[in-house]
C-alpha positions as CSV (number, residue, x, y, z in Angstrom):
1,X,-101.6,-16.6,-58.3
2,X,-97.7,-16.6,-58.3
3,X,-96.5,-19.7,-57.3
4,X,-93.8,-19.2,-54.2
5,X,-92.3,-20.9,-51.2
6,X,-90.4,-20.0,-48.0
7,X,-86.7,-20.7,-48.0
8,X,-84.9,-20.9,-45.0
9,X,-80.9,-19.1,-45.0
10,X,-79.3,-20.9,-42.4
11,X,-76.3,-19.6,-40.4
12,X,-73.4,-22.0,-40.4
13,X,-71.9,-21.8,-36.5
14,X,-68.2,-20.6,-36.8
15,X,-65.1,-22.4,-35.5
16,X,-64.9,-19.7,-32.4
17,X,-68.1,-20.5,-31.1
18,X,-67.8,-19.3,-27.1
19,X,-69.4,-18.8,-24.4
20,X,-68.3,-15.0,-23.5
21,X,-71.3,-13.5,-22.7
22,X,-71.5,-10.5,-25.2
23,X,-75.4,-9.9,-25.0
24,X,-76.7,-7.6,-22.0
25,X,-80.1,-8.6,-21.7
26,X,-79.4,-12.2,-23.0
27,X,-80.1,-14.3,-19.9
28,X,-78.9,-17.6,-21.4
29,X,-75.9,-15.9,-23.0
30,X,-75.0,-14.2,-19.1
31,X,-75.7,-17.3,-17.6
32,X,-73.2,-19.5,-19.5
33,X,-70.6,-16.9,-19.1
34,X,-66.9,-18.6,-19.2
35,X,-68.4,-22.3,-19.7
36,X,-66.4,-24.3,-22.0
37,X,-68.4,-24.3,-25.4
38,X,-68.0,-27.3,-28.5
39,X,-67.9,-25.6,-31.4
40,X,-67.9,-29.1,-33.4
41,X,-71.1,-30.1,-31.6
42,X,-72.9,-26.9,-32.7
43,X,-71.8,-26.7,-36.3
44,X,-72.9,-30.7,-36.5
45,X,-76.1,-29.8,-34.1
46,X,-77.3,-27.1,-37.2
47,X,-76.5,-29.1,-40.0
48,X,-79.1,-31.7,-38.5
49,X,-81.4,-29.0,-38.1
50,X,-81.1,-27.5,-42.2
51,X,-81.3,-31.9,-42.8
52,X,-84.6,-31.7,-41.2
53,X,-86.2,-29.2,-43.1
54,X,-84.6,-29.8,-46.3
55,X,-86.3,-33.3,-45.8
56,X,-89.5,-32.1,-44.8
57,X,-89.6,-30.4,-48.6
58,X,-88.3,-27.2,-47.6
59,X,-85.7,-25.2,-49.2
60,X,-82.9,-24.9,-47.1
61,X,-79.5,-22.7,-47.8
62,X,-76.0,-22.6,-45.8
63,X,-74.3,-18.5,-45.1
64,X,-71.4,-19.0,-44.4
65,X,-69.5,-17.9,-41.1
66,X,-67.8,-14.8,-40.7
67,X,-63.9,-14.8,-40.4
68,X,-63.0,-14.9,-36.5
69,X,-61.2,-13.8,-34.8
70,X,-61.4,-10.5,-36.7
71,X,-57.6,-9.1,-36.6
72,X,-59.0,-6.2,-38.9
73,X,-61.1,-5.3,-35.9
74,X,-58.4,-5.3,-33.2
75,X,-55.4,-3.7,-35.6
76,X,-58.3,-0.9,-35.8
77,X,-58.6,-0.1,-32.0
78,X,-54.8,0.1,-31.9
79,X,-53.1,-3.4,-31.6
80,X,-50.2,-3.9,-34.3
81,X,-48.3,-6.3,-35.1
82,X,-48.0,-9.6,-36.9
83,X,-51.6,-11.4,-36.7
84,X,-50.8,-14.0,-33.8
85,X,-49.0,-11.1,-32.0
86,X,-52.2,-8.8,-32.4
87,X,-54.1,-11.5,-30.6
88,X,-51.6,-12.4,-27.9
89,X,-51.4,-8.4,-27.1
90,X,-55.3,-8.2,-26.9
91,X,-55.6,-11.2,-24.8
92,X,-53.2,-9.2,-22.4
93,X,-54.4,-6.1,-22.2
94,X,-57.7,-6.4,-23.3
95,X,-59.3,-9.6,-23.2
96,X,-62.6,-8.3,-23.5
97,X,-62.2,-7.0,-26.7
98,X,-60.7,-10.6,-28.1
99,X,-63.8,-12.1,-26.9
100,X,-65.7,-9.4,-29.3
101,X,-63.3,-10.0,-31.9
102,X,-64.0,-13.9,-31.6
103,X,-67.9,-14.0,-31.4
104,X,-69.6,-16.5,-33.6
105,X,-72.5,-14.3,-33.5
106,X,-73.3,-14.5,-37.0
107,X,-74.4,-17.9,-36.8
108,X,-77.8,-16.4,-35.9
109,X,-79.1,-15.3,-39.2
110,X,-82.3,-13.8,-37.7
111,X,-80.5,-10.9,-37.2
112,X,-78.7,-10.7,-40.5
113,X,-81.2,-9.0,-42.3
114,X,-84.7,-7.4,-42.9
115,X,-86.6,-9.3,-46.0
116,X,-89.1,-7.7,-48.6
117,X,-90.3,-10.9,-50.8
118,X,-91.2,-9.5,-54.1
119,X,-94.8,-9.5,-53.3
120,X,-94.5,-7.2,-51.2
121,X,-92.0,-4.8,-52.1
122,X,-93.3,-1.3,-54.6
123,X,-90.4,-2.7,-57.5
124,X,-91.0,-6.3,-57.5
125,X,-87.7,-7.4,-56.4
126,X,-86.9,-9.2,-52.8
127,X,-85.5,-6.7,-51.0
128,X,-82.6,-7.0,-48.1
129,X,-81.4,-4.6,-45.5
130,X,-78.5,-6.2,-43.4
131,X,-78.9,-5.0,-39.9
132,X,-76.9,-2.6,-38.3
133,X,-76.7,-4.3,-34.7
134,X,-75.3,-1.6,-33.3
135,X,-76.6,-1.7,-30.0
136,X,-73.7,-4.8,-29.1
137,X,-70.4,-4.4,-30.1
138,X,-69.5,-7.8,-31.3
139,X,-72.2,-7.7,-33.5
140,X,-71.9,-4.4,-34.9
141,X,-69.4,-6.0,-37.0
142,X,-71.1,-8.0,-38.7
143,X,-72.7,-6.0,-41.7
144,X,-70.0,-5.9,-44.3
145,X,-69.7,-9.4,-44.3
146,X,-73.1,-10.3,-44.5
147,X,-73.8,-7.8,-47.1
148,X,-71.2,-9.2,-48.9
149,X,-72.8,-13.1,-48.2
150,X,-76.0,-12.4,-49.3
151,X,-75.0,-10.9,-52.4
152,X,-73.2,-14.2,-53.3
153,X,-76.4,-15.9,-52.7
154,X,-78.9,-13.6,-54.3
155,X,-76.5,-12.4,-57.4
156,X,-79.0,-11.5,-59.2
157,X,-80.0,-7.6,-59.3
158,X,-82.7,-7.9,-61.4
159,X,-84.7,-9.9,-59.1
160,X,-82.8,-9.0,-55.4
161,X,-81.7,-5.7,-54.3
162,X,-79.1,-6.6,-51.2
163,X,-78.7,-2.8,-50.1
164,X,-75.8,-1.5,-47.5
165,X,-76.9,-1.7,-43.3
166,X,-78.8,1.7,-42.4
167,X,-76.3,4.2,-40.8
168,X,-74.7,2.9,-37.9
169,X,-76.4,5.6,-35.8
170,X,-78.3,5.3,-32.3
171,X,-81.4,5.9,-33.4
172,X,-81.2,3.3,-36.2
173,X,-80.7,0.6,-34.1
174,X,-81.9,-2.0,-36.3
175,X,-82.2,-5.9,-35.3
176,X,-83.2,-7.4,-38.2
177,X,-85.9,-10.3,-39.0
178,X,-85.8,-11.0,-35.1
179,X,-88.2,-8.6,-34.5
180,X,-89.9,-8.9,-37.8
181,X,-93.2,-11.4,-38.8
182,X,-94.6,-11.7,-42.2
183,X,-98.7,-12.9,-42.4
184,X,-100.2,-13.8,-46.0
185,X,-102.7,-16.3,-47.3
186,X,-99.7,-17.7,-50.2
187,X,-96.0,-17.0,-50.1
188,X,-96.1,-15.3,-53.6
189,X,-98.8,-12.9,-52.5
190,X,-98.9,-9.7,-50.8
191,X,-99.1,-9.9,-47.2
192,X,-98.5,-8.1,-43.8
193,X,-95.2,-7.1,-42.5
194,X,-95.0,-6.8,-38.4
195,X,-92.2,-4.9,-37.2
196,X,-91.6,-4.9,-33.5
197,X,-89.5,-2.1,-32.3
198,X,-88.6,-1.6,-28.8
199,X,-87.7,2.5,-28.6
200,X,-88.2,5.8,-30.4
201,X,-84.8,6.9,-32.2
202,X,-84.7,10.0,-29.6
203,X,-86.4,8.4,-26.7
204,X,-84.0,7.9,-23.8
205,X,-83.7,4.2,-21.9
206,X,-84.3,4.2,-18.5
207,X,-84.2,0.0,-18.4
208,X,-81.9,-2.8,-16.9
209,X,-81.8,-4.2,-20.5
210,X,-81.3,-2.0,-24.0
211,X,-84.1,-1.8,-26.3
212,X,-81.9,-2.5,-29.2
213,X,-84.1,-1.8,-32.2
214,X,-85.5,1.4,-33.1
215,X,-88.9,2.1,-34.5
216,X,-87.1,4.6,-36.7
217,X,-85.2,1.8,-38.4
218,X,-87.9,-0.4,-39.1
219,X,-89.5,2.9,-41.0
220,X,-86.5,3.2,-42.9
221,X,-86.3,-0.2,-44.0
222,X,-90.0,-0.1,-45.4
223,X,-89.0,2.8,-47.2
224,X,-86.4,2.0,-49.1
225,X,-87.9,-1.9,-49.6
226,X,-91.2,-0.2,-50.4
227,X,-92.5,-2.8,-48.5
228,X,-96.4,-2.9,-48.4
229,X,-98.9,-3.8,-45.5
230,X,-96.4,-2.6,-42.7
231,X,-97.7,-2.6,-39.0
232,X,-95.4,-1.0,-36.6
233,X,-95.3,-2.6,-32.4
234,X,-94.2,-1.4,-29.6
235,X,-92.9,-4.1,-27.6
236,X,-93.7,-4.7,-24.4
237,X,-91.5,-2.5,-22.0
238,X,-92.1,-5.2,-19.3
239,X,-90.7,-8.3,-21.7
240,X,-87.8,-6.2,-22.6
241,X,-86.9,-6.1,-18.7
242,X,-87.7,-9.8,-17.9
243,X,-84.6,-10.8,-20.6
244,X,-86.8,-10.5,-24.2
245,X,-84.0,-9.0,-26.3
246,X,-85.3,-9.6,-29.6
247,X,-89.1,-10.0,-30.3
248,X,-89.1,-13.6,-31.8
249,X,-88.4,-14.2,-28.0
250,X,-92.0,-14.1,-27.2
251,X,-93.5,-14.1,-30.9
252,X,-93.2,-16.2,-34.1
253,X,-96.0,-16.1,-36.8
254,X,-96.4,-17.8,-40.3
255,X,-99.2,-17.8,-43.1
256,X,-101.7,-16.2,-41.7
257,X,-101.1,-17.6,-38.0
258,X,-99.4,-15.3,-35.3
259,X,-98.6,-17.4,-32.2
260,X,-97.6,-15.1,-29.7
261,X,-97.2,-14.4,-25.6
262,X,-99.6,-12.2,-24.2
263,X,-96.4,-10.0,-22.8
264,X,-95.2,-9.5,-26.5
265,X,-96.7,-6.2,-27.5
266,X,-97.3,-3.0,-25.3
267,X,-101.0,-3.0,-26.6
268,X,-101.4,-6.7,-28.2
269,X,-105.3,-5.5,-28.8
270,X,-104.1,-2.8,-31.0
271,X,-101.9,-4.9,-32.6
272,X,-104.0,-7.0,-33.6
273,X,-106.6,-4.8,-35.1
274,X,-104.0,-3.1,-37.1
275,X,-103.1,-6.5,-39.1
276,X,-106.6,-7.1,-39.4
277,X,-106.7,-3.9,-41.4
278,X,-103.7,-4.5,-42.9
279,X,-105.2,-7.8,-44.1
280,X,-108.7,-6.5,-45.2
281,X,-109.1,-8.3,-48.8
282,X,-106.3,-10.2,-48.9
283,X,-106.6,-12.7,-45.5
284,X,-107.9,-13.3,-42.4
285,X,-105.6,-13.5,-39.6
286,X,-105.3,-15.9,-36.9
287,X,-104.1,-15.0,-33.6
288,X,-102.8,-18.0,-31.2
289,X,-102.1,-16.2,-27.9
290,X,-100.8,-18.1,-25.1
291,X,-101.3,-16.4,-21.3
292,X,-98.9,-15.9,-18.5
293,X,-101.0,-17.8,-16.6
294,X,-100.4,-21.2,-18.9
295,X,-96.6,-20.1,-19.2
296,X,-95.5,-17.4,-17.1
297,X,-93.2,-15.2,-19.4
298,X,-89.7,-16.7,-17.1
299,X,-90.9,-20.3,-18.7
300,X,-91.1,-19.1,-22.2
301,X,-88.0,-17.4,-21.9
302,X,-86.0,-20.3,-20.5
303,X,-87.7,-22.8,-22.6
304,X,-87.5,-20.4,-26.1
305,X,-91.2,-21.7,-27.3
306,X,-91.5,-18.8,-29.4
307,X,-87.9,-19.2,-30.7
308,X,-89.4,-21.7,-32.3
309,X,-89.9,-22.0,-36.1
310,X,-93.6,-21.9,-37.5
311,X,-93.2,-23.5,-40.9
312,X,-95.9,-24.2,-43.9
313,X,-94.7,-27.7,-45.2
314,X,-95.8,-29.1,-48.6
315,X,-99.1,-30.5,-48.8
316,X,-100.0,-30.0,-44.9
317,X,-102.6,-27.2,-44.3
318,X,-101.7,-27.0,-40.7
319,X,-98.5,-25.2,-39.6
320,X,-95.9,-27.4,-38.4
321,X,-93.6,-25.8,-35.2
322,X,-90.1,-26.5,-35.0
323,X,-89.1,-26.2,-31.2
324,X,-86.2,-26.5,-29.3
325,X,-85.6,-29.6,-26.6
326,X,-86.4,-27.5,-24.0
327,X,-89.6,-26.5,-24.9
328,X,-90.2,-30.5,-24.1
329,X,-88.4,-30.3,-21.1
330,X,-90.3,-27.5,-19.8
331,X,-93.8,-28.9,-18.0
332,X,-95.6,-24.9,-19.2
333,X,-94.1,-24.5,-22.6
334,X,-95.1,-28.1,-23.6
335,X,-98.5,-27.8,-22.6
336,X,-99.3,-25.2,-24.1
337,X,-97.8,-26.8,-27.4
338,X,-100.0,-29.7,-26.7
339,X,-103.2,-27.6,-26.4
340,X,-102.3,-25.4,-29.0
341,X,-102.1,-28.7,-31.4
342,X,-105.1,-30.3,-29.9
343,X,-107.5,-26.9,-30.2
344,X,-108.0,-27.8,-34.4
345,X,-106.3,-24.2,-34.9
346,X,-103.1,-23.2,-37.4
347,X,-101.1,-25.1,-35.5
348,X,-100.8,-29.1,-36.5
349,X,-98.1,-30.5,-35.4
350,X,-94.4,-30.2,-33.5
351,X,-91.4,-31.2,-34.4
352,X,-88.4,-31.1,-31.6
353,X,-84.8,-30.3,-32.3
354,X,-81.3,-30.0,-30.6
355,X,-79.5,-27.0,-30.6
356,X,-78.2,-27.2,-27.5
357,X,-75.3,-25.2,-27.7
358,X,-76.8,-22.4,-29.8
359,X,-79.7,-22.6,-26.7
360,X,-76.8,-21.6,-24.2
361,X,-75.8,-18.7,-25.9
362,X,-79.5,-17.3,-26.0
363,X,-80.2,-18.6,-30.1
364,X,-83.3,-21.5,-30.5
365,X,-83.9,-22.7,-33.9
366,X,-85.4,-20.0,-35.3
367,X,-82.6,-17.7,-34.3
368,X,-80.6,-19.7,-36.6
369,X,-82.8,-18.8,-39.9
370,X,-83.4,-15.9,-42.4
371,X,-86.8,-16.3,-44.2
372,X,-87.2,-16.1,-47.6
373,X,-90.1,-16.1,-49.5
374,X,-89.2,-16.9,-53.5
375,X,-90.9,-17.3,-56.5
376,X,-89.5,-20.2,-59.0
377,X,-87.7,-18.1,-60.9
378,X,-85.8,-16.2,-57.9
379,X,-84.9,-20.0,-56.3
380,X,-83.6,-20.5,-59.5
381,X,-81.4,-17.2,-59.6
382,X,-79.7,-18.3,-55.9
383,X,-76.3,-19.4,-55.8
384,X,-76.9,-23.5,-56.2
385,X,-73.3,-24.6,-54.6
386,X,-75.6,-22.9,-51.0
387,X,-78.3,-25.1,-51.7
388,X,-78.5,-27.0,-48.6
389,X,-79.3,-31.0,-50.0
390,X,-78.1,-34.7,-48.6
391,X,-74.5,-34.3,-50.6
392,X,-73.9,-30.8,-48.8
393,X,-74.8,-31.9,-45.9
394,X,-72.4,-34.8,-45.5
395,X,-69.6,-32.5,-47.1
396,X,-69.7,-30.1,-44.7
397,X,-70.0,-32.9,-41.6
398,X,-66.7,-34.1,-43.2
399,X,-65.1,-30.4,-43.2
400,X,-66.3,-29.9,-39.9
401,X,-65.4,-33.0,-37.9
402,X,-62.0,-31.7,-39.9
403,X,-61.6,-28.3,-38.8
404,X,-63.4,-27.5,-35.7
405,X,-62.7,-28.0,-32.1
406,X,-64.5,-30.1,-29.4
407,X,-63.5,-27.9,-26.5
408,X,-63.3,-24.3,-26.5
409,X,-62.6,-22.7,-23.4
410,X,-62.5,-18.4,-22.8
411,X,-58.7,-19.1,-22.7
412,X,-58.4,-20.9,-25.9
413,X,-59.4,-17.6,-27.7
414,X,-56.2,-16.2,-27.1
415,X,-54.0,-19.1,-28.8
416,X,-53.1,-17.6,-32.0
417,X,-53.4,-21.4,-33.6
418,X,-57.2,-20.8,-33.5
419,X,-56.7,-18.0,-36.0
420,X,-55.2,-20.5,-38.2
421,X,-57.5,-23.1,-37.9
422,X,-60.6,-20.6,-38.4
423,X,-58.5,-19.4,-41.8
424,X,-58.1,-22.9,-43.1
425,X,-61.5,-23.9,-42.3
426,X,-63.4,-21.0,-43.9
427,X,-60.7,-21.0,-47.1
428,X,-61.7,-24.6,-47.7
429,X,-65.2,-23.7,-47.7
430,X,-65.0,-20.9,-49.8
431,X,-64.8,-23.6,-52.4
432,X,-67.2,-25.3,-51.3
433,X,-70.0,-22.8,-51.6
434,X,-68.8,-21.8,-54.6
435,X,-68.1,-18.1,-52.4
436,X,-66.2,-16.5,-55.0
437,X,-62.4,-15.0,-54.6
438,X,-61.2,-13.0,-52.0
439,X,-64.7,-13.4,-50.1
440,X,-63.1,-13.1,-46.7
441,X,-60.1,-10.4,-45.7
442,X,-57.6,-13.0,-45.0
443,X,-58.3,-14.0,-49.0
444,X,-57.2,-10.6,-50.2
């Protein structure tokens, strides 16, 4: 058996972290619309959250934030200028389109990519697709960068193949890990990969919200990963229209344990019998499911349960669930933690977390986190100034209480001094990561 384990790639919240309420279908994003946001609070509140796991035996790595606002963006929609002009012009005519150009969206690294481990992928290589997220402007942008990012990371093309986004085209809407689950007995063996997809690449949307990722994509992405043991799942038409954007929303598996809400999948029945037979002779798969009558789907929403992270710790044989505060502060979503726990199934044990400001723009913990299952040798062909350890860790709570802002209102976004402070921030820790030259525009 090949010896692996399941690295987490953090997002590291950016300086411009807002509350603009980018995300149609997003209810906690909407919601918190034009609050004042603490960018400071949320870059220290994600730190804790890589400390935790890191300590808990985990590996844990640090991607970097994107450069924000992005000036490249706006100079390419028609606004000229000297930077600080470009930004005071877009505020005026346009403020909208600053907001996009500000997003700290990136920070969620659920939606950075799709991920083959090795195990599973036809070459024997982990295999990446950044996604495409075209369905959202401000994160449409994202893909270069990230491409870029995890290619610093995973340098080695030997072992990782980092391949461009999929054409930014409607019907290759493509989300990302969000909507994607992989079951196995052992890390470093082949398992099943779930991909949830919301709409057919030619299907028209009738919905409030978009369907943002296409079932056409996720085909795609298996191709070119070769990925093996691939189940494709509708999901639920209903849960997209109640505010379930992505499907880690309402379903978060690990090992061989899928803990999911009964609204997750247009035909969860089906579902389940296709990883069964995508597990034949390799595992048997456990399926928590958790009713609308023990948390109706507008508690698990608000409370992000299934945002949670479901994580296989050293030397534990129960799964141990990394939850938001909410999920304690919601009466439905912690009992049904409790029985979960208490039932002697996959699940062991809880641990709670704050993320509070990532939780008001719509991102729990796992939202935060790109999976990666590694062998030994491919941990040891990362980039190891992103190796997320006790020294990192109170480094970068040095650069951020440094850099980043405790206040950040919608009308801060237009003061061309945030531009600078973002730049010196992210040029700093370029070094720090060990990033490489130019690795942002402004560096070129």
């Amino acid at each position: 058996m090949t010896h692996a384990i399941e690295a987490n790639c953090d997002g590291l919240v950016g300086p411009t972290h807002s509350f603009a309420g980018l995300a149609p279908g997003n209810l906690a994003s909407e919601h918190n619309k034009g609050d004042a946001s603490n960018p400071r609070s949320a870059v220290l509140e994600g730190l804790s959250k890589m400390r935790l796991l890191a300590d808990l035996g985990l590996p844990q790595f640090v991607l970097p934030p994107h450069e924000r606002p992005d000036v490249g963006f706006l100079r390419a929609i028609g606004f000229a200028g000297a930077d600080a002009r470009v930004i005071e012009t877009a505020a005026r005519q346009a403020p909208e389109l600053l907001n996009t150009a500000c997003s700290a969206s990136a920070m969620w690294a659920a939606n950075a990519a799709t991920v083959t481990p090795s195990a599973d992928a036809a070459d024997g290589r982990v295999h990446f697709t950044p996604a495409n997220l075209l369905t959202n402007l401000h994160r449409s942008l994202e893909g270069p960068q990230t491409t870029r990012a995890l290619r610093r990371l995973f340098p080695d093309e030997a072992r990782f193949a980092v391949h461009d986004p999929l054409p930014a085209a409607p019907g290759l809407g493509d989300e990302g890990a969000a909507n994607h689950v992989r079951l196995c007995a052992e890390h470093g063996e082949p398992g099943v990969n779930l991909f949830a997809w919301g709409r057919e690449a030619w299907e028209t949307w009738q919905g409030r919200f978009p369907a943002r990722q296409t079932l056409q994509a996720f085909e795609a992405v298996a191709r070119r990963h070769g990925a093996g043991g691939a189940v494709f799942a509708r999901q639920a038409r209903a849960a997209i229209e109640a505010g379930v954007f992505h499907n880690d929303v309402v379903c978060v598996g690990a090992r061989t344990c899928l803990f999911f809400h009964e609204t997750a999948f247009e035909d969860a029945a089906a579902v389940q019998a296709d990883i069964r037979a995508a597990a034949a002779g390799k595992f048997e798969p456990q399926f928590v499911e958790i009713s609308s009558a023990d948390l109706p789907l507008a508690d698990a929403i608000r409370s992000y349960l299934f945002n949670s992270m479901l994580v296989s710790l050293p030397g534990e044989d129960r799964l141990t669930l990394i939850a938001p505060m909410e999920v304690a502060e919601t009466p439905t979503a912690k009992a049904a933690v409790d029985r979960a726990i208490a039932s002697n199934g996959p699940i062991g044990a809880v641990r709670y977390v704050d993320v509070r400001q990532s939780m008001r723009n719509g991102g729990g913990p796992a939202c935060l986190r790109l999976r990666v299952a590694l062998t030994d040798a491919e941990l040891a062909a990362t980039n190891p100034a992103q190796r997320f350890d006790a020294a990192l860790h109170e480094r970068l709570i040095a650069w951020a209480n440094s850099h980043y802002r405790d206040r950040l209102a919608p009308a801060d976004l237009a003061d061309p001094q945030l531009l600078v402070e973002s730049r010196r921030a992210l040029d700093e820790l370029t070094g720090i990561l060990d990033l490489g030259p130019e690795f942002y525009p402004f560096q070129r």
